[in-house]
Residue, then its C-alpha position, 0 to 999 in steps of 0.5 A: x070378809x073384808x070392809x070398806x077400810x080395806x079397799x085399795x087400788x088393786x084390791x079384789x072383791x066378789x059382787x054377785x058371783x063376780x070377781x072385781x078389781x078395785x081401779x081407783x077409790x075415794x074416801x067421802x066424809x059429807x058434813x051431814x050424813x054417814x062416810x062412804x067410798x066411792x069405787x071405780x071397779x074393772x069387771x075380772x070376766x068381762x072386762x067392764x069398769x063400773x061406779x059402785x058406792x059403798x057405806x063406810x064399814x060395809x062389810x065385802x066379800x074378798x074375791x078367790x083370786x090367785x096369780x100364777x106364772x104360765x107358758x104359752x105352748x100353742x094354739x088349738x083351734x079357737x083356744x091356747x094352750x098353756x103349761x103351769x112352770x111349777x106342776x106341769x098343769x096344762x089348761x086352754x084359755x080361749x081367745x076371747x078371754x085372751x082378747x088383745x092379748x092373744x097377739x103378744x103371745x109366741x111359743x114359750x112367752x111366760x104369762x101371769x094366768x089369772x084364776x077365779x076359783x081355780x078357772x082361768x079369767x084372764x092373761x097379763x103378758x110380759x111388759x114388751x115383747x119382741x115380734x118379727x115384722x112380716x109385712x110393711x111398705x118399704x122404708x127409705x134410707x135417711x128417713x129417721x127425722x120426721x114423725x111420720x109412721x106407717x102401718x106395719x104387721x107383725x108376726x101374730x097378726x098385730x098392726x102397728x105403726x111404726x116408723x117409716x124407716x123400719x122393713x119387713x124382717x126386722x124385729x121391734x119391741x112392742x108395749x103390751x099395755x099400749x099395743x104401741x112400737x117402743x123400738x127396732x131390736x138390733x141384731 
């Protein structure tokens, strides 16, 4: 059991069954009334952030929640497959629970998987990773100046855009948070 004082950005918490993650949190001391903090929550399963208020000194129900480093192995029909680094485990996560995540994910990418109540809920992929571009217009010499882009598909099926300089076989670095271009990979 928690209380009001413990929450943080960050921090887990279980509301009805469901495991929350804390966004962002401010402290209210009104001059007539009782203190209470007011909570921005991200639903852990579905995704959806939520206003909650809480009494100051409300007891809460700390979330089971455990991170744990994973594989990526392959796909099997709507899901993929995942292997745990440290036991060999191997578990499917649909790819509706993976959601954008599914297009940062190539044979051998290691994830953090994260459980509730030791069922997977939801993937965090690496910071950036590096796709292979498999489809864009052609780019044209000396087109380095403008800011203009293009759409361009990689090799997991995400669109881009990128610079209109970049070609089809050339490997860029992506943000996963963003799901944006960062830079062409030499080499």
């Amino acid at each position: 059991m928690a209380d009001t004082s413990d929450i943080k950005k960050g921090f887990k918490l279980l509301l009805d069954g469901v495991p929350f993650a804390v966004v962002d949190h401010q402290f209210v001391k009104p001059g007539k009334g009782q203190a209470f903090v007011r909570t921005r929550m991200k639903n852990m399963m579905t995704g959806a952030v939520i206003d909650r208020t809480f009494k100051s000194g409300e007891k809460l129900d700390k979330a089971d929640t455990e991170e744990r480093t994973m594989q990526y192995l392959y796909p099997e029909g709507e899901a993929r497959v995942f292997m745990d680094t440290r036991s060999y485990e191997q578990m499917s996560l649909t790819n509706e629970q993976l959601g954008e995540n599914v297009h940062y994910l190539l044979d051998g990418t290691e994830v953090d998987v994260m459980l509730f109540e030791g069922r997977p809920i939801g993937v965090t992929p690496p910071t950036f990773v590096e796709l292979l571009v498999t489809e864009t217009e052609p780019g044209f010499k000396g087109d380095t100046s403008s800011n203009t882009t293009k759409p361009a598909t990689l090799e997991t099926g995400l669109q881009v855009n990128v610079p209109l300089f970049v070609n089809a076989g050339d490997r860029l670095k992506v943000d996963t948070r963003t799901g944006s271009y960062v830079e062409r990979v030499k080499g």
